[in-house]
N, C-alpha and C positions, 0 to 999 in steps of 0.2 A: 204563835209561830209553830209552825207543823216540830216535830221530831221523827217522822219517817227518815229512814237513813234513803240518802243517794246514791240511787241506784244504777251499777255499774253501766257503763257504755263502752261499748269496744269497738270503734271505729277503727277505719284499714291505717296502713302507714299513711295513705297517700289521702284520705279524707279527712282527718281530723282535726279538729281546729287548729290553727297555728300558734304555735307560743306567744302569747300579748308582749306589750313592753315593762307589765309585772313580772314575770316571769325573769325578764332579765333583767329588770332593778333585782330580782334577791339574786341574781346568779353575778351582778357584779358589785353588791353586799357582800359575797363570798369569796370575789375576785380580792376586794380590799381587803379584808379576813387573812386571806394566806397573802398578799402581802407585807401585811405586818409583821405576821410571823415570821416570814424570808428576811424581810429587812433587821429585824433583832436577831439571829440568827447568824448572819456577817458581818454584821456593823461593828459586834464585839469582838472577833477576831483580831482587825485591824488595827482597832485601837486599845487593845488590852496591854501591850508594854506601855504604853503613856499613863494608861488607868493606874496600873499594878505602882508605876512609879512615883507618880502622884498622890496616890494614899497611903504609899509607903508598904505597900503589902508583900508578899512572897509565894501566897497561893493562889496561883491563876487559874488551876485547873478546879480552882470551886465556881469559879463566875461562869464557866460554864457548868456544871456537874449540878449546881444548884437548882438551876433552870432545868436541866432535864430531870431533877430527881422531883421539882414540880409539878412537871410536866407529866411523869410517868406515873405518880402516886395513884391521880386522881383519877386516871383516862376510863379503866374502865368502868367507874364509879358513873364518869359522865354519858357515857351510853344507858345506863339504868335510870337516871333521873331525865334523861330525855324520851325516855320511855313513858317515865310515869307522868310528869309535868309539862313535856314537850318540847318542841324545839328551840321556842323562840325564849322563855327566859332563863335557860341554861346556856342560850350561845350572849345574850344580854349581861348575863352573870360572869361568863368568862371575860366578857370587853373591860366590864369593869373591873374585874382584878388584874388583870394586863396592864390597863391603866395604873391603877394603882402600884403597883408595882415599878413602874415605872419611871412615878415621882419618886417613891422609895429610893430607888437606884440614883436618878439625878439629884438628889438631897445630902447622898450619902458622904459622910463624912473620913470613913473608915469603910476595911475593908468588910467586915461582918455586916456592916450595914448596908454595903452594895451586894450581899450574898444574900441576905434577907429578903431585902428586893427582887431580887435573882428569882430565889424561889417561889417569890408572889407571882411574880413575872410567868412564869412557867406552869403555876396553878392555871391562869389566865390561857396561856398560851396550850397548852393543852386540850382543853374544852374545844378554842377556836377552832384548832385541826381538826379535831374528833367530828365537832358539831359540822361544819361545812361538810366532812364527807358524807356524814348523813343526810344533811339536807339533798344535796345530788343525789344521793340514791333513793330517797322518796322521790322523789322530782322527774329524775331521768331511769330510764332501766336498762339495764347491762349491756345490753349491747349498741345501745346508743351511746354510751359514757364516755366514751375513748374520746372524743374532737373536745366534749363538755371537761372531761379534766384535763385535758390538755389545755384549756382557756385557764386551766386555774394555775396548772403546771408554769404557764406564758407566764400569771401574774405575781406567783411563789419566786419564779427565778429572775424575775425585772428585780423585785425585792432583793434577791440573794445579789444581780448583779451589780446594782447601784450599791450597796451598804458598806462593803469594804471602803467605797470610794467617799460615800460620808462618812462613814467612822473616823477612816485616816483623815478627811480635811477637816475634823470638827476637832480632831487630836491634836494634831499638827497646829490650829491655833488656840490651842489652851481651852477649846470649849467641848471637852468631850462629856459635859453632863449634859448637853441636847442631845444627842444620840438618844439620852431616851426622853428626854420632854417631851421632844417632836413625835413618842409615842402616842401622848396623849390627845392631839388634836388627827390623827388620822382613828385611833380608835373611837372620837366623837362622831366622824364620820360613818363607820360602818355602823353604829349602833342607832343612829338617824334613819339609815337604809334600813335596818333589819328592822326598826319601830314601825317603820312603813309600809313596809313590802312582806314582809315574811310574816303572813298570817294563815299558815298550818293547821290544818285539822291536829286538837287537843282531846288525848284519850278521858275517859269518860271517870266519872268515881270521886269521894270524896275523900279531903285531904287527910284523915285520919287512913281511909284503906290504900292510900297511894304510900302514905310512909313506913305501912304494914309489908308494903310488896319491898320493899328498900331490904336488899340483902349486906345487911350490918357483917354480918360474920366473915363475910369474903371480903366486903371493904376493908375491915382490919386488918387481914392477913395478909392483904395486896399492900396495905399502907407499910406494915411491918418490914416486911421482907424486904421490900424495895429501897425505903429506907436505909436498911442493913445493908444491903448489896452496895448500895450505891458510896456511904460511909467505907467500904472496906477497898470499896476499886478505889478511893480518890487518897483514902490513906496510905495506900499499900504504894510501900518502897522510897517514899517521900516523911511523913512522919514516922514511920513505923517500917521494920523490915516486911518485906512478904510471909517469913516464917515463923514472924512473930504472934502469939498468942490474940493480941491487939488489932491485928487484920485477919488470921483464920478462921477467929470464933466468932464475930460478926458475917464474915463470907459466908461461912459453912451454916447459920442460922440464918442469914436471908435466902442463901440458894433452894435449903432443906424447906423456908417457908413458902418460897414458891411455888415446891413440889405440892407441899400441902395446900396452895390453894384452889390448885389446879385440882389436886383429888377430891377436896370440898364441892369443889364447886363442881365437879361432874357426879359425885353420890349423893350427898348431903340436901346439897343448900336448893330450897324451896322455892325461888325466885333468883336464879345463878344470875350471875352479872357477865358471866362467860357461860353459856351453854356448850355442854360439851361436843355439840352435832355440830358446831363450826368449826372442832381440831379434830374429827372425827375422819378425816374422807386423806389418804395420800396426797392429793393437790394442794389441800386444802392446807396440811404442813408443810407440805414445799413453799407454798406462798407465804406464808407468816415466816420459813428460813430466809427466803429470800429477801422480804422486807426487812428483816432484823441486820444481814449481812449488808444490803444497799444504804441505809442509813449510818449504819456503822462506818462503811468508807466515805461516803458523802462526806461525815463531819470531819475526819482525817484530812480529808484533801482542803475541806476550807480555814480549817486552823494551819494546818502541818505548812501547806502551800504559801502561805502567810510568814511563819517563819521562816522559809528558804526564802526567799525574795528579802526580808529584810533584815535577817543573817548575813547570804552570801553574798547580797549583791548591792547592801547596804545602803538601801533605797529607805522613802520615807514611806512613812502607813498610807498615802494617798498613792505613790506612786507603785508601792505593791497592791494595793487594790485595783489601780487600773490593770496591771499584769493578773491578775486575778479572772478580769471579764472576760475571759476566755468561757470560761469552766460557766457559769452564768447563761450566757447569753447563746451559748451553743445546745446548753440542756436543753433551755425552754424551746425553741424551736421544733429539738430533735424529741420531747416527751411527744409534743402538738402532733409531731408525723407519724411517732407509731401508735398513739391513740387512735389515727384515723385509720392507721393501717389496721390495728385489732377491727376497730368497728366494720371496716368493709370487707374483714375476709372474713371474721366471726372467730380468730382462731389467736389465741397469745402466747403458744409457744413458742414458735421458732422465732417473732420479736426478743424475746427474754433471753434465747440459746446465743443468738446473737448477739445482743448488749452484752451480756456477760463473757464473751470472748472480748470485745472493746473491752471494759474494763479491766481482765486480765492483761491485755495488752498492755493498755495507756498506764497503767500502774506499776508495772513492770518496768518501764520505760522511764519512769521518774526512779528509780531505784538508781539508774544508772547516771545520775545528774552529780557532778562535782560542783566544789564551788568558783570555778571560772567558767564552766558552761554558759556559751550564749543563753541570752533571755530568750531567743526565738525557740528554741529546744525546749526549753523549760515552759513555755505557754505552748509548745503544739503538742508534748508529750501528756501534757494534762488537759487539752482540749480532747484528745482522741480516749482519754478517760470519759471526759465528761459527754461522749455521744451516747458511753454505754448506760449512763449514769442517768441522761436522759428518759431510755426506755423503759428502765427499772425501776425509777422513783415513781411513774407511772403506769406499767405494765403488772409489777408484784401486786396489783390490786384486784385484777382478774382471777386469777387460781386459786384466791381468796374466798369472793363471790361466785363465783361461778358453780359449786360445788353447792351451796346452802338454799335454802330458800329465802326469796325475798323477805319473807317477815322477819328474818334474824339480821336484815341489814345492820340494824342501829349495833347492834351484841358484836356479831363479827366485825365492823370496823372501829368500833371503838377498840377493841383489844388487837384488830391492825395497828390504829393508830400509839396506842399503848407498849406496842413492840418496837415500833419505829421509835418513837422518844426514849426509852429503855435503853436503847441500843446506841442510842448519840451518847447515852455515861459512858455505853464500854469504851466508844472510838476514841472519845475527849482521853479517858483511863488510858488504854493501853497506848494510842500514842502518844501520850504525856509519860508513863512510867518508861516506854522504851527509851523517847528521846534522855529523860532526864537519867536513866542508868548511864544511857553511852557518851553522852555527854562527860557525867565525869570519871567515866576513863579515858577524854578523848582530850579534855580541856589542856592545856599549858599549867600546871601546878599553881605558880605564881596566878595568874589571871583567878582560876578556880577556888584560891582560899580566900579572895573576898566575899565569898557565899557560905556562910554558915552552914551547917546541916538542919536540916527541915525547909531549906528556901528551894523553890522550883526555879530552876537555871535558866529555864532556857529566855523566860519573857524577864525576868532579871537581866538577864545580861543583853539583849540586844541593844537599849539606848547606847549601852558605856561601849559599843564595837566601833562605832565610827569617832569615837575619841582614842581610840589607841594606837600606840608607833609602829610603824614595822620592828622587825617581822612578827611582834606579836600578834598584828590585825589578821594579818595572814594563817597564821595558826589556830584562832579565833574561828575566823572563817572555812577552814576546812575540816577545823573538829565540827560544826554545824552540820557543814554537807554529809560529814562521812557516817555523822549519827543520822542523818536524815536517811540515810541510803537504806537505813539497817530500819526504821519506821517505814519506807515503802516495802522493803520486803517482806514483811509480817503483813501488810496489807494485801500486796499479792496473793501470800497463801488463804486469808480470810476471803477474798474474792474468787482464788477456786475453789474453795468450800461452797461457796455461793454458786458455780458456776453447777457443781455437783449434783448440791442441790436441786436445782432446777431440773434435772434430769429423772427427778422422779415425778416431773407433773404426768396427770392423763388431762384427753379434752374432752369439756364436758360446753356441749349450747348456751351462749350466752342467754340472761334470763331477757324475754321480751316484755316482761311484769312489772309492775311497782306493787307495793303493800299498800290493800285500796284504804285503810284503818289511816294512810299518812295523807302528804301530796296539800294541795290546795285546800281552804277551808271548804266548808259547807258552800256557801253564798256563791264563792267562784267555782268549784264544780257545778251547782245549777245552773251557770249562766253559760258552761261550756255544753252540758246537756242540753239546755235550751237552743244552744246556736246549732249543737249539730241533728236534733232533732227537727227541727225546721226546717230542713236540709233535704230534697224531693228525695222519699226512697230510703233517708237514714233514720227510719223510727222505731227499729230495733233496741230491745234492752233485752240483758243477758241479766241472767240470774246471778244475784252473789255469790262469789266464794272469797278465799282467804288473800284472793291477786286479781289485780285490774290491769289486764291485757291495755297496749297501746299501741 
């Protein structure tokens, strides 16, 4: 078998071979992929007070924190090993710990043991994101991406839409451990597809110099820190005061380890796992602040949202997940139309300037929600959230890339992706710390001293709401709304931070390149070379460089 490398072709837009139906078996491998993830993602929302009650637990805000503190350890770790080893048994690796995880969780007896699973869950779930964004941008190139993740955006938020609505009826009838069984036969599927279809050109070298390029010393200090961080957000104000010793000096050593890994990893370290020419460019940190602030509200609105609907309006987990599909079903749509819009005008600022006014809006608007507010209020005031939320879960991906070169694709989205997960502790953290301070200054005494101190209030006490007499219920329910009110408005200001943000992008041409080192194997680049070679008039080749025009 020859080992001449394939030699680049650069056909026009309008000559080139057309995507086969490989191409879009791995693109809807990747659709399944972020479904999975969207559907664990809300599923747990919905039915966390039947879980929490069930097991008898009091710390809710671990079953999420857990999952993202798995989620976030690893991320950038997974862009380096997809580097060295490639794509397909790192995104293989991830199905299976998701999996895994997932029994864990539905086995679980106890709450540590649904936490555990959590964070296996999250190890898994991690990769998957990371990996699929990679995969598209070896595949596709920037300024085609926009309609491409918006198909993924459509399949992320089907997921987030439906979950609420299985979580609550799988709760609702005593069988909330399928929520994640039902993990395990859709992750069988995508990893069938990706065994199939996703066969990726694999960088070159043997396994001893590939584990030489493995940057150990930045993986430590990303696992440290984060770690740290995460332990002190989920502590703080619930076991431990904020100014107490026991949440400062873990803060203050995750935050400070951050710094430092950031500083390693831009002097130091010999094979960075974050190269520092991807935070290097102004846009380039507008877009990872924006990603960090977007995610951050995202997870607010789908836990927080959840508890107002079945708080104040003392509905069951099914029938507030349907009240839910607003936020869902209106994203995906609206991500798909400004993907298209980026791609046909070539330009992502004024999309983002715009989303981020919706979101200041629509968040603002839920601030002013009581607890006898119609439900039609309460699902448009978060629909007109979730248009800007659209844009942004989507659009924050541009200002990203657009500024680097393609060959740092895999670097710089994995530590996108890395930001994004990171930032769902904070959202889980601070609107769990807000609701649960104002809660108990808000609670009725009598109701509020059947919760010990260290118990988190708020998913504790929603089963026992619609068992109580008046006017107690009533008081129940408007210390909910009135602490809720005081959670959107902290959201608010974190989204014109974000809005702010944004304000310092420049515009830079989307790349028309892929990294020619990735993309199709060997075997199917030849056969795209062959077709378009044969082709009267295209028997042009272009000389190597570090990018393959498309």
């Amino acid at each position: 078998m020859s080992t001449k490398p394939v030699p680049a072709v650069v056909p026009s837009e309008d000559d080139r071979p057309p995507r086969d139906m490989r191409f879009w078996l791995i693109f809807l491998s990747l659709c399944v992929c972020g479904f999975i993830t969207a559907l664990e993602m809300g599923v747990i929302s919905a039915a966390l007070p039947t879980i929490v009650d069930d097991l008898h637990g009091s710390q809710f805000m671990w079953v999420g924190s857990a999952y993202a503190l798995g989620a976030t350890a690893l991320l950038p770790f997974s862009g380096g090993l997809a580097q060295l080893f490639g794509r397909r048994p790192v995104l293989l690796g991830s199905l299976a710990l998701f999996a895994v995880g997932s029994v864990v969780c539905g086995a679980a007896k106890s709450m540590n043991t649904l936490i555990a699973g959590r964070t296996i869950q999250g190890l898994g779930g991690g990769g998957i994101i990371s990996l699929s964004q990679i995969v598209v941008a070896d595949l596709v190139p920037l300024r085609e991406r926009g309609s491409f993740n918006g198909l993924i955006t459509l399949a992320y938020s089907v997921g987030c839409g439906i979950s609420p609505i299985v979580g609550g009826s799988l709760a609702a009838t005593g069988q909330w451990r399928w929520i994640f069984y039902l993990n395990v036969p859709i992750c069988g599927l995508a990893a069938v597809l990706v065994v199939a279809f996703l066969r990726l050109r694999t960088p070159p070298g043997t396994l001893r110099e590939k584990l030489q390029r493995i940057d150990y010393i930045g993986n430590i200090l990303v696992v440290g820190a984060t770690t740290s961080t995460v332990l002190a957000l989920t502590w703080g104000g619930i076991q431990f005061s904020w100014g107490s010793a026991n949440i400062l000096v873990p803060l203050i050593v995750g935050l400070c380890g951050l710094a430092v890994f950031l500083i390693y990893e831009a002097r130091f370290a010999a094979h960075p796992m974050v190269p520092f020419d991807v935070m290097s460019t102004r846009t380039g940190l507008s877009g990872y602040a924006q990603t960090f602030f977007t995610s951050m509200i995202l997870i607010t609105i789908i836990y927080y949202l959840q508890v107002y609907f079945q708080a104040c309006y003392n509905v069951s987990p099914t029938a507030a997940g349907v009240d839910g599909l607003g936020v869902a079903f209106i994203t995906a749509p609206v991500g798909l139309f400004a993907g298209i819009v980026i791609q046909k005008t070539h330009s992502y600022r004024v999309p983002l300037w715009i989303g981020w006014i919706w979101i200041v809006v629509g968040i603002a608007l839920l601030g002013t929600l009581d607890a006898d507010t119609g439900r039609g209020k309460a699902i448009g005031y978060s629909i007109i959230a979730a248009i800007g939320m659209g844009t942004l879960i989507l659009g924050s991906y541009f200002p990203v890339l657009a500024p680097v070169s393609v060959t740092k694709n895999a670097h710089a989205l994995a530590f996108f992706v890395f930001l994004r997960n990171f930032s769902l502790v904070w959202g889980v953290t601070v609107g769990g710390t807000v609701l649960q301070n104002q809660l108990h200054k808000r609670l009725p005494a009598e109701f509020a001293a059947q919760f010990p101190g260290g118990v988190e209030i708020a998913y504790a006490a929603i089963p026992l709401i619609r068992t109580l007499e008046e006017p107690l219920k009533t008081q129940v329910r408007n210390a909910f709304a009135d602490s809720l009110k005081i959670v959107w408005w902290v959201t608010t200001g974190i989204a014109g931070l974000g809005l702010l943000c944004s304000l310092g992008m420049k515009h830079y041409p989307l790349h028309t390149s892929v990294d020619r080192d990735w993309g199709l194997d060997e075997a199917d680049n030849s056969r795209m070379i062959e077709l378009e070679s044969n082709r009267p008039g295209k028997r042009e080749s272009h000389e190597a460089s570090g990018e393959e025009e498309l």
